[in-house]
DRENTORKOL-3810 file (N, C-alpha, C; in nm, 4 decimals):
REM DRENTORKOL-3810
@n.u->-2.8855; n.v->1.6726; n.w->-0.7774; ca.u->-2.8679; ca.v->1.5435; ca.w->-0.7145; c.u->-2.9542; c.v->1.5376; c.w->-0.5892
@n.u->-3.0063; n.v->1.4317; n.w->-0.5601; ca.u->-3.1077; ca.v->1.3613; ca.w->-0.4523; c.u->-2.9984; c.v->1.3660; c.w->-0.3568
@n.u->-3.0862; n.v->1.3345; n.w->-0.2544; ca.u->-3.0387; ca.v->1.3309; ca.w->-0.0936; c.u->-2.9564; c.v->1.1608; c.w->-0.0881
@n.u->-3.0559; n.v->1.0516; n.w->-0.1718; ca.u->-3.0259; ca.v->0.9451; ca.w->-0.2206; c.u->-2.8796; c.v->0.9031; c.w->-0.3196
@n.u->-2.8992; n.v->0.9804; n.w->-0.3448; ca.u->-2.7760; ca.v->0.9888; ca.w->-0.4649; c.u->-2.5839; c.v->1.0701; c.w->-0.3945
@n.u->-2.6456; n.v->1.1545; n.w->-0.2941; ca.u->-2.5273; ca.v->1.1694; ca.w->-0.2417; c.u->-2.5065; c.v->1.1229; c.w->-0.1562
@n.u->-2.5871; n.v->1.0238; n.w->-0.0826; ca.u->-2.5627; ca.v->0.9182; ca.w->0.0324; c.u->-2.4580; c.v->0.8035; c.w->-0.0465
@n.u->-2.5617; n.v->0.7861; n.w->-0.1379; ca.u->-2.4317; ca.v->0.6669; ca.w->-0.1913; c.u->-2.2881; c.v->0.7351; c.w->-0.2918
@n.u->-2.2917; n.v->0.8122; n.w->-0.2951; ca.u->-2.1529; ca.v->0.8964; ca.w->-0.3243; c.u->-2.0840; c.v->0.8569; c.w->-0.2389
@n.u->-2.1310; n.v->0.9496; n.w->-0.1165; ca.u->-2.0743; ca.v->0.9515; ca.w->-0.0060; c.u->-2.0069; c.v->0.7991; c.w->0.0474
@n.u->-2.0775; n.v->0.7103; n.w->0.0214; ca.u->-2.0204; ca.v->0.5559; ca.w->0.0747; c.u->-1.9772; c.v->0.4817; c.w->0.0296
@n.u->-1.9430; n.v->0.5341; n.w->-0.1382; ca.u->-1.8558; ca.v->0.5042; ca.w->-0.2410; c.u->-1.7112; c.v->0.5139; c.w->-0.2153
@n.u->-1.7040; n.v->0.6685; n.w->-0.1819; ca.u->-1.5948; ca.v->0.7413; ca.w->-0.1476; c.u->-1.5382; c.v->0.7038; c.w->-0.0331
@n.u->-1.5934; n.v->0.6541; n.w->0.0904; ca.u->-1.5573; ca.v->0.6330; ca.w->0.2058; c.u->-1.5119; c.v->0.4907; c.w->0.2254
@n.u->-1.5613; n.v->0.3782; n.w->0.1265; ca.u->-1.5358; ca.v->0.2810; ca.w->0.0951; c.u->-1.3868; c.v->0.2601; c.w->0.0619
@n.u->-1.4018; n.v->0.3183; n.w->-0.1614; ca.u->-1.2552; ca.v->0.3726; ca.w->-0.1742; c.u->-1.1412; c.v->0.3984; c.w->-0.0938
@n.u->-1.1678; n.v->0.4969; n.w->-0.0327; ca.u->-1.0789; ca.v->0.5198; ca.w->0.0602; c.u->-1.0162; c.v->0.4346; c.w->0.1740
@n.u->-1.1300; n.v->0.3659; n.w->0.2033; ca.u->-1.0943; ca.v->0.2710; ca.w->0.3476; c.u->-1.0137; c.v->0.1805; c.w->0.2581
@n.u->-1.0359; n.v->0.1402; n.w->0.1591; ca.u->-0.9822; ca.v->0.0054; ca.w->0.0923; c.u->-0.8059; c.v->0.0477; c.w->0.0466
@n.u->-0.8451; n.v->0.2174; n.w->-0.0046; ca.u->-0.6824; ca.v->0.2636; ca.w->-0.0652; c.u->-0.5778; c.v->0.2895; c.w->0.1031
@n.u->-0.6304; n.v->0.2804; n.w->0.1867; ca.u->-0.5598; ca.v->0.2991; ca.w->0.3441; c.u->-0.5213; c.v->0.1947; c.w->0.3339
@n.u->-0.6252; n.v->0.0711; n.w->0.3719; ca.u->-0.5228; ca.v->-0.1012; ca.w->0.3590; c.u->-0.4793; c.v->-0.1225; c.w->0.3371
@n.u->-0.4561; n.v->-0.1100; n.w->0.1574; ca.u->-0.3769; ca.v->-0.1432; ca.w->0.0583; c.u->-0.2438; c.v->-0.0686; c.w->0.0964
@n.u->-0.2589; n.v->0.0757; n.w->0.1377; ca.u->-0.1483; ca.v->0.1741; ca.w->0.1548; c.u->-0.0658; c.v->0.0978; c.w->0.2690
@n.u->-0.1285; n.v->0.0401; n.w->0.3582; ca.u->-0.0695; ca.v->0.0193; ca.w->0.5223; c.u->-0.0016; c.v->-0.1447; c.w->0.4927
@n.u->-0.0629; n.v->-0.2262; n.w->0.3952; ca.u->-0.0348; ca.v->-0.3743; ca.w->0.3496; c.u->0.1448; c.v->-0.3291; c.w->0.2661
@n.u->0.1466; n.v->-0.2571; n.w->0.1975; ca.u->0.2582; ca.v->-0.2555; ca.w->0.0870; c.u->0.3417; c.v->-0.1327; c.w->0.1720
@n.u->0.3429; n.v->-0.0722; n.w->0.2947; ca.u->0.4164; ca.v->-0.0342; ca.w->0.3669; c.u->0.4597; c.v->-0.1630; c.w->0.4822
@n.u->0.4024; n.v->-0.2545; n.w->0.4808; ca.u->0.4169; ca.v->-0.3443; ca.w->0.6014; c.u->0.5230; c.v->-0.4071; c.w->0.5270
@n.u->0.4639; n.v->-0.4827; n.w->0.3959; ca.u->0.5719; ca.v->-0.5674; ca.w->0.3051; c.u->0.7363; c.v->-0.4986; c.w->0.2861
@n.u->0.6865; n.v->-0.3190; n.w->0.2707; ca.u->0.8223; ca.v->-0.2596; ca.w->0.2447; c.u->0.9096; c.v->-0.3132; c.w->0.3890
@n.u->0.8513; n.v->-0.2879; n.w->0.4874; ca.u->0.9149; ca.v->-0.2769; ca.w->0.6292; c.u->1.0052; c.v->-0.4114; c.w->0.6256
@n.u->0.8944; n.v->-0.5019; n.w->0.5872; ca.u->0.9786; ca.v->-0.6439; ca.w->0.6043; c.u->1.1055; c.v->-0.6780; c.w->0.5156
@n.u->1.0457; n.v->-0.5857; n.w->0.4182; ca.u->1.1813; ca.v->-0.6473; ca.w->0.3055; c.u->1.2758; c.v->-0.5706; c.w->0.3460
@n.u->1.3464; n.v->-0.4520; n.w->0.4521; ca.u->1.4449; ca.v->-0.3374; ca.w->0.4894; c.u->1.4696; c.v->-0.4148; c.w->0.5900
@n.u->1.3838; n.v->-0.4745; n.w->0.6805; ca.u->1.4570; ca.v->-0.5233; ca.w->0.8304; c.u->1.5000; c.v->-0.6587; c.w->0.8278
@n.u->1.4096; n.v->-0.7342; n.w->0.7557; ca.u->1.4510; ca.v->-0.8933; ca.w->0.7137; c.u->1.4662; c.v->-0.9503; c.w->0.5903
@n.u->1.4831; n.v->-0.8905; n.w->0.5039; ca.u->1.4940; ca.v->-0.9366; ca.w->0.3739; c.u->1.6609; c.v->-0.9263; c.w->0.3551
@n.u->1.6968; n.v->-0.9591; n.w->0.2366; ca.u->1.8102; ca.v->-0.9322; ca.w->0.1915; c.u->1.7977; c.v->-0.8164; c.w->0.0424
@n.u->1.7147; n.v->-0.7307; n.w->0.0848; ca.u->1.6960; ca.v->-0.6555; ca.w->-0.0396; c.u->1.6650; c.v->-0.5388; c.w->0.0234
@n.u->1.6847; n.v->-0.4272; n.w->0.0934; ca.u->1.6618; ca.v->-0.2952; ca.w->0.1380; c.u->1.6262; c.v->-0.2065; c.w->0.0450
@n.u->1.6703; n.v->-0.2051; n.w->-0.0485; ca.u->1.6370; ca.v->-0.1087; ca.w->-0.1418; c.u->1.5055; c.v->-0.1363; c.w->-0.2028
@n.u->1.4631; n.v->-0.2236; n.w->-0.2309; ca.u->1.3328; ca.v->-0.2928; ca.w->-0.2545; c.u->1.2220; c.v->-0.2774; c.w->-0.1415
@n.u->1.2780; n.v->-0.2825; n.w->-0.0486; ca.u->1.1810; ca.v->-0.2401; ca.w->0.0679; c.u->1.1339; c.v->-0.0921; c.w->0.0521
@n.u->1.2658; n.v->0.0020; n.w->0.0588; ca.u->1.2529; ca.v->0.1462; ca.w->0.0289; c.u->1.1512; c.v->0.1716; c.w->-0.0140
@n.u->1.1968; n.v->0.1102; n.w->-0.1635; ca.u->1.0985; ca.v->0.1572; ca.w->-0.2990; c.u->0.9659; c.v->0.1102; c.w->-0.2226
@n.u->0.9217; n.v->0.0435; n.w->-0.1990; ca.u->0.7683; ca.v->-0.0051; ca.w->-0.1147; c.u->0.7207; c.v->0.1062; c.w->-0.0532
@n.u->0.8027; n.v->0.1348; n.w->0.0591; ca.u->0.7468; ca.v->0.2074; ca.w->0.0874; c.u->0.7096; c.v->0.3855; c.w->0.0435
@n.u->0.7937; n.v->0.3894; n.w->-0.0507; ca.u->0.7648; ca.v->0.5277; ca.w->-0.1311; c.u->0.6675; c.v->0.4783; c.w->-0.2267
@n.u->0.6242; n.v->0.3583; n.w->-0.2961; ca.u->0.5046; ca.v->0.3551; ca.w->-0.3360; c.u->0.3922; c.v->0.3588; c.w->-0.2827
@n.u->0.3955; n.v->0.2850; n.w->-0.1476; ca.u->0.2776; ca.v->0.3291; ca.w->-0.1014; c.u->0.2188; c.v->0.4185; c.w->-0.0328
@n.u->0.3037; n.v->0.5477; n.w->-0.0305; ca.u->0.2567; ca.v->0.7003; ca.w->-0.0326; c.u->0.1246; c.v->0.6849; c.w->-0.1340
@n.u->0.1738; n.v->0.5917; n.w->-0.2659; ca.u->0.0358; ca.v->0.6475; ca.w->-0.3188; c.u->-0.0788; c.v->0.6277; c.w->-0.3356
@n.u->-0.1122; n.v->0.5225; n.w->-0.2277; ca.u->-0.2193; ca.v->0.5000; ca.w->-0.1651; c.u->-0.3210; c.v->0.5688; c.w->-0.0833
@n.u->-0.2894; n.v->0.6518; n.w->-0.0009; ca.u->-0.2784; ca.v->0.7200; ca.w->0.0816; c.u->-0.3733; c.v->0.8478; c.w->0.0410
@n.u->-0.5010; n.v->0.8487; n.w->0.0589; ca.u->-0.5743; ca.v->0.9539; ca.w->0.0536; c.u->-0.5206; c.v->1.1103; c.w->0.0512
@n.u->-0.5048; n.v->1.1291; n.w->0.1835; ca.u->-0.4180; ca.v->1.2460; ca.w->0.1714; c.u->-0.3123; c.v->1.2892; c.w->0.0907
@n.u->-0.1517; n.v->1.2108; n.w->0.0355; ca.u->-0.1090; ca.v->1.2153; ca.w->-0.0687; c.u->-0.1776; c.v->1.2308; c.w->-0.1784
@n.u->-0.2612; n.v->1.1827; n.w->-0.2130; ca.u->-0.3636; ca.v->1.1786; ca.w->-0.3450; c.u->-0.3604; c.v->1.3188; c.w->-0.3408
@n.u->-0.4544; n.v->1.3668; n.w->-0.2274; ca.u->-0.4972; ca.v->1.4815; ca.w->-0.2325; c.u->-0.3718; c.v->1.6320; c.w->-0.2556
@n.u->-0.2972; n.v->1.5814; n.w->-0.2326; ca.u->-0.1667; ca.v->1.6589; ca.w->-0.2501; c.u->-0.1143; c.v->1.6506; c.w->-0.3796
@n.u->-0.0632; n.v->1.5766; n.w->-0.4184; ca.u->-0.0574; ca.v->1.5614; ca.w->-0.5706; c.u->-0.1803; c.v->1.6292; c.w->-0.6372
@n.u->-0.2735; n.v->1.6301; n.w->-0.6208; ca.u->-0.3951; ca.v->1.7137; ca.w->-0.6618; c.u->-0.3956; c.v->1.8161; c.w->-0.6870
@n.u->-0.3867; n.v->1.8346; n.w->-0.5436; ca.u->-0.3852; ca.v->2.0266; ca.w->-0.5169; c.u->-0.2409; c.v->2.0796; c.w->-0.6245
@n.u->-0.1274; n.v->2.0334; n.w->-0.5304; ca.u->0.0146; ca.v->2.1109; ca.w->-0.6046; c.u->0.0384; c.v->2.0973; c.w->-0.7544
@n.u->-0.0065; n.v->1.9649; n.w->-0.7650; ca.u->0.0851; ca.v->1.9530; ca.w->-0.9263; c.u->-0.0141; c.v->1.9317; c.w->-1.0390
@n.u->-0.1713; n.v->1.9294; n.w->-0.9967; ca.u->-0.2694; ca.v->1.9323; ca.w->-1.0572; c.u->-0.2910; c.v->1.7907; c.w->-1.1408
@n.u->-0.2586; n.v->1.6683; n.w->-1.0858; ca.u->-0.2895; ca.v->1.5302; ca.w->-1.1317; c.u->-0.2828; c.v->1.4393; c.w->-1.0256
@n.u->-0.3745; n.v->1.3664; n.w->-1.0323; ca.u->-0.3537; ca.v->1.2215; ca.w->-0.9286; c.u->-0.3608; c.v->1.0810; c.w->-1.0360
@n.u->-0.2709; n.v->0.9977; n.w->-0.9573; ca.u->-0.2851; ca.v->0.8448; ca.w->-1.0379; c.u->-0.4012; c.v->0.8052; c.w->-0.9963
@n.u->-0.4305; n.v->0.7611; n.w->-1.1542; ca.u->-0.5742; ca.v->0.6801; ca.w->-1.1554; c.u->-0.5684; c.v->0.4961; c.w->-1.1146
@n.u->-0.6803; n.v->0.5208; n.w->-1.1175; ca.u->-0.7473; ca.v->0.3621; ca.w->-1.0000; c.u->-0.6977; c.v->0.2713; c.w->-1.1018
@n.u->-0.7022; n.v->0.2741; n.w->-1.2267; ca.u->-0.6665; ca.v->0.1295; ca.w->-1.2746; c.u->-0.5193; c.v->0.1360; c.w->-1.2630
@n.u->-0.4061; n.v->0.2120; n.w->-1.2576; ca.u->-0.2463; ca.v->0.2319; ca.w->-1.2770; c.u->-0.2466; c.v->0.1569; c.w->-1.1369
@n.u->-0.3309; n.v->0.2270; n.w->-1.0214; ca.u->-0.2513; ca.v->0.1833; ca.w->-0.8947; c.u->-0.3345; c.v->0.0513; c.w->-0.8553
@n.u->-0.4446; n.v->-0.0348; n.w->-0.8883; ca.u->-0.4568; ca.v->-0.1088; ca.w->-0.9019; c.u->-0.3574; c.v->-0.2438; c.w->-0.9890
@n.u->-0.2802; n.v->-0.2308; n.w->-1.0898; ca.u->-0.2087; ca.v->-0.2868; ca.w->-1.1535; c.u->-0.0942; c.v->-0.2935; c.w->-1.1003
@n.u->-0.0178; n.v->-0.1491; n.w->-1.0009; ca.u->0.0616; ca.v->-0.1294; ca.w->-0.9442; c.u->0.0448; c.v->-0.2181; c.w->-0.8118
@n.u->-0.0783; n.v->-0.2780; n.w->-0.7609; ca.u->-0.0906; ca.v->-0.3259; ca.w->-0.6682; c.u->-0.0672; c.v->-0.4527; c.w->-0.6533
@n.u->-0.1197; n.v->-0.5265; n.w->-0.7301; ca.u->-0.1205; ca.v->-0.6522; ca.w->-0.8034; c.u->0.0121; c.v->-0.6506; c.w->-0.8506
@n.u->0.1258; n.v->-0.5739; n.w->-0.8953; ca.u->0.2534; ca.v->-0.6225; ca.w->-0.9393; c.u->0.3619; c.v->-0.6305; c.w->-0.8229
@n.u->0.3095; n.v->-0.5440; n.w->-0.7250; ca.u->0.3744; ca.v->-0.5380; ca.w->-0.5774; c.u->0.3569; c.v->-0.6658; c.w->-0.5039
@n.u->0.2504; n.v->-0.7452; n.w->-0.5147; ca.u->0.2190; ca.v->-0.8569; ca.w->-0.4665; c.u->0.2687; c.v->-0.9724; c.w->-0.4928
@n.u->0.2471; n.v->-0.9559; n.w->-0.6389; ca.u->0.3321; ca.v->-1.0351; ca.w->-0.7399; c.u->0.4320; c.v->-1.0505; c.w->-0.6681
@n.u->0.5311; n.v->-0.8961; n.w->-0.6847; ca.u->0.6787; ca.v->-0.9464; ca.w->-0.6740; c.u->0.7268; c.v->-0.9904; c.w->-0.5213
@n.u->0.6393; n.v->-0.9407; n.w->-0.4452; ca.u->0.7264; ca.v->-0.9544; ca.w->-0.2763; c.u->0.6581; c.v->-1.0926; c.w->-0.2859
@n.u->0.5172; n.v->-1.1582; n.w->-0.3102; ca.u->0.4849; ca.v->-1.2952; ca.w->-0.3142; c.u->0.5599; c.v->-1.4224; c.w->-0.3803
@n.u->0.6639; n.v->-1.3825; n.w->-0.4675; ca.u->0.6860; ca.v->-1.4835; ca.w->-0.5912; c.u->0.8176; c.v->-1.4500; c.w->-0.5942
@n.u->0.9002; n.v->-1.3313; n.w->-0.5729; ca.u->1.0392; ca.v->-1.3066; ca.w->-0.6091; c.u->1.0656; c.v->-1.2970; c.w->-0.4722
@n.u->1.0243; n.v->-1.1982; n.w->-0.4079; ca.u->1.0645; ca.v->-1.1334; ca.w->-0.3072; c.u->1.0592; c.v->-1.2235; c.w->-0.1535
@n.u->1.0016; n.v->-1.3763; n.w->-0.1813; ca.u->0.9693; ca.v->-1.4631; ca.w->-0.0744; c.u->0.9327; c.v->-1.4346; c.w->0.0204
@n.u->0.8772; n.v->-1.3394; n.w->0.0550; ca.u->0.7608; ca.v->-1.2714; ca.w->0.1573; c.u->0.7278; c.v->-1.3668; c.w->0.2622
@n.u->0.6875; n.v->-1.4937; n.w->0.2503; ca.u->0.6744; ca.v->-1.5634; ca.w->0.3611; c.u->0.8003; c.v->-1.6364; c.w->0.4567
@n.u->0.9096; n.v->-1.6483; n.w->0.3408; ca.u->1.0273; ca.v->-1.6630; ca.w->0.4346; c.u->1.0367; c.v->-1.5909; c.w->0.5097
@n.u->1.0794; n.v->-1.4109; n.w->0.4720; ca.u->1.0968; ca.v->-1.3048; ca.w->0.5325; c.u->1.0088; c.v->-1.2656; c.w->0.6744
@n.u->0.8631; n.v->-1.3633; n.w->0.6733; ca.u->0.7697; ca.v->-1.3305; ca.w->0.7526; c.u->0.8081; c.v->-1.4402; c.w->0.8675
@n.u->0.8515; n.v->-1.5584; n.w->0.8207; ca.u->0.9384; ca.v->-1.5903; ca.w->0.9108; c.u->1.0466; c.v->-1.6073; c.w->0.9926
@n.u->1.1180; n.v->-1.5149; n.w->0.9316; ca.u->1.2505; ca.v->-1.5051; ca.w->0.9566; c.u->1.2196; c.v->-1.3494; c.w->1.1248
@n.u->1.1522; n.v->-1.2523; n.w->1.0403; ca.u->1.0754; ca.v->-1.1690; ca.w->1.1456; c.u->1.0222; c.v->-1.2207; c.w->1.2964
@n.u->0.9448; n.v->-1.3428; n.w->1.2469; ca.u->0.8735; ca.v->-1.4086; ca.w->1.3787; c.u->0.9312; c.v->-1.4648; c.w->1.5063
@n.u->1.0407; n.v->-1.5213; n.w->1.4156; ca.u->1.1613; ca.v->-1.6007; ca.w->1.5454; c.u->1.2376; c.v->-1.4802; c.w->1.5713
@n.u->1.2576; n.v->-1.3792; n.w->1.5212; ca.u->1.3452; ca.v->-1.2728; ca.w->1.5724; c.u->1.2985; c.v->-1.2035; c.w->1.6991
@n.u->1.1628; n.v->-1.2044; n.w->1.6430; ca.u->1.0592; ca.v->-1.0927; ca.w->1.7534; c.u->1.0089; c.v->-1.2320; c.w->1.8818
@n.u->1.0025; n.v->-1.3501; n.w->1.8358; ca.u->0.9862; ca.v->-1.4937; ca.w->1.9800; c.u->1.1013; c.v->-1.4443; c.w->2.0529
@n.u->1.2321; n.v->-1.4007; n.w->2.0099; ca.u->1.3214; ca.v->-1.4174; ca.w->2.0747; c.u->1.3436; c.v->-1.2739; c.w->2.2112
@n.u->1.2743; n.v->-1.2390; n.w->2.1753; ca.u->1.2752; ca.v->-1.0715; ca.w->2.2054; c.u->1.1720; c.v->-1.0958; c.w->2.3162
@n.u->1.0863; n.v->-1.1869; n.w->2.3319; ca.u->0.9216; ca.v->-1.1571; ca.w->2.4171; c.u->1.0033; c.v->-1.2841; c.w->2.5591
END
């Protein structure tokens, strides 16, 4: 491999990654909201133990110990169904308001 060829590896990977952090830090935010303002805690939970598997480092752990990581299209689909549900079931924007006047009230 070229000097060329592992540059753009390299910014593939760093990309990936930046994008699987967001995603990881977005569907931990949603979990948060659905445990402190939602009427569904357990649903929040679960959020946020999914999006451990976002999370580069987890990846990399699952790797090492148990010798498999979830692949990009599972947690892609997994991503998109998380959205789905806190967007469409889970009323996410109520909840985001219900948060806002809590925290006005606080400042």
């Amino acid at each position: 491999m070229n000097n060329k060829s592992k540059t753009i590896m390299n910014i593939k990977v760093l990309v990936g990654n930046l994008i699987s952090w967001l995603i990881g830090f977005a569907i931990l935010a949603i979990g948060a909201v659905n445990i402190f303002w939602g009427n569904d805690p357990g649903f929040g939970a679960f959020l946020l133990l999914l999006a451990l598997i976002y999370f580069p480092p987890v990846t990399a752990i699952l790797k090492s110990r148990f010798g498999f990581s979830i692949r990009l299209g599972v947690k892609i689909l997994l991503a998109l169904f998380i959205v789905w549900a806190a967007l469409g079931v889970g009323e996410l924007f109520d909840k985001i308001d219900m948060m806002m006047k809590d925290l006005k009230h606080l400042i």
